[in-house]
C-alpha positions, 0 to 999 in steps of 0.5 A: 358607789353610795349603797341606796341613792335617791334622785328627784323624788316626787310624790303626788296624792288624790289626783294631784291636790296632795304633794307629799314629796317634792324632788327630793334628791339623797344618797346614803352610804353603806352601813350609815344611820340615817335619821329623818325628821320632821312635823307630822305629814312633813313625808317622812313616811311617804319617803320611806315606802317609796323606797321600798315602793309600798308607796309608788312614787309619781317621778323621780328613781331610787337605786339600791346597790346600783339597781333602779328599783323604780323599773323594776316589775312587781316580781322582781320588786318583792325578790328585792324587798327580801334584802330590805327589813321593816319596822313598823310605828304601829308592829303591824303583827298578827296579834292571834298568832304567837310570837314565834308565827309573827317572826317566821313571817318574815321569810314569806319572801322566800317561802311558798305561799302554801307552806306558809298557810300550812305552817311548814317553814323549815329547820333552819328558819326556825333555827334562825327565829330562835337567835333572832328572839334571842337578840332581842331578848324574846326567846322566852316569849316564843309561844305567846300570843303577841296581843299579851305583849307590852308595847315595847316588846311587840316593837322587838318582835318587829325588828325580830321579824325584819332580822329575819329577812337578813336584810341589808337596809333597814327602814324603821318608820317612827319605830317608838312613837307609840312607846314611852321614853325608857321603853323608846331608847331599849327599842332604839338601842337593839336598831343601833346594834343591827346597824353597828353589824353592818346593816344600813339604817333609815329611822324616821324619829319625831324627837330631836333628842333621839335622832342627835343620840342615834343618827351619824347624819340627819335628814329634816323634811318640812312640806316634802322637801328637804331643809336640813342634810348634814350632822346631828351637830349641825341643828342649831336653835335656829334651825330648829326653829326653820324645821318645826316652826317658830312656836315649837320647843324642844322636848328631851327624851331621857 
């Protein structure tokens, strides 16, 4: 059984007049690298939320391990988003508090509330945030507000916090668009790495460079629907073209 499967999935905006995602049908196997592209508002992000229903699709099911999570309560959703990271275009972390407080925050889904608020996590999450900064080069950053941060070093403290979750699947929505490209591949690389450890990637990507470099398999989207699955190889100059549009020339991220 393919580890997430994605059946006619619809997405709808504003009572209608908005269609982001049109019956879009997938399956990815465990541990795969699956790279979506695509132009801007193409659904790439929409497609991602709607996995791990930040966004709630207006038809169509998504299952995770044989589990329909389009059924699922609001609880039992958020005991299922504890097994699936994410990373974020923009960090989205707390940028008063520390490194080490943003990483933490990563086991909110197995924490109470109130120890949360309280700071009161307990030996073994602190343990395991210190290996989590460690593989990602941060360990000596633990103590400093995230705001004095670079870029990319705020993009590892999000994949930090992911790995925190120990999650299964991993959904990283355009996690380099705001680097440059040096910076874009370190940040690339240590994704790479979780998923060479066994955890199902889903990276949105706006190059092509980067998604033939890091992607087993590609994904294109084009107004919410699906124009292209197959292997990185695959994309040719004219199909290039079909994706991004006739005027549109390809950029190499090195």
């Amino acid at each position: 059984m393919p580890h997430l499967v994605v059946e006619n999935l619809t997405k709808v905006y504003e009572r209608g007049k908005i269609r982001a995602l049109f019956n879009v049908s997938f399956s990815v196997e465990k541990g795969e690298f699956l790279v979506l592209i695509g132009l801007s508002g193409s659904g790439k992000s929409t497609l991602l939320r709607c996995i791990n229903r930040l966004v709630e699709p207006t038809s169509g099911r998504i299952f995770l391990n044989g589990v329909e999570l389009t059924k699922l309560s609001p609880r039992a959703m958020r005991k299922v988003r504890r097994k699936i990271g994410m990373v974020f275009q923009q960090f989205n972390l707390v940028k008063r508090a520390t490194v080490l407080q943003n990483v933490l925050a990563g086991r909110l889904g197995y924490n109470s509330t109130l120890s949360t608020l309280l700071g009161r996590f307990p030996k073994e999450d602190l343990r395991r945030a210190q290996e989590c900064l460690e593989r990602v080069g941060l360990l000596d950053k633990m103590y400093v507000r995230a705001d004095q941060l670079s870029g990319g070093q705020q993009q590892r403290v999000g994949i930090a916090r992911a790995l925190m979750q120990e999650p299964e699947l991993l959904l990283a929505d355009e996690p380099v668009s705001a680097l440059d490209p040096a910076t874009s591949h370190s940040v690339m690389q240590y994704i790479e790495q979780i998923n060479k450890d066994g955890v199902t990637v889903i990276a949105s990507l706006h190059f092509l460079s980067l998604a033939r470099r890091y992607g087993q398999r590609i994904i294109a989207l084009k107004a919410g629907e699906i124009v292209f699955d197959g292997l990185p190889e695959a994309i040719d100059d004219r199909k290039f073209k079909e994706i991004y549009g006739e005027e549109a020339e390809e950029v190499e991220v090195r």
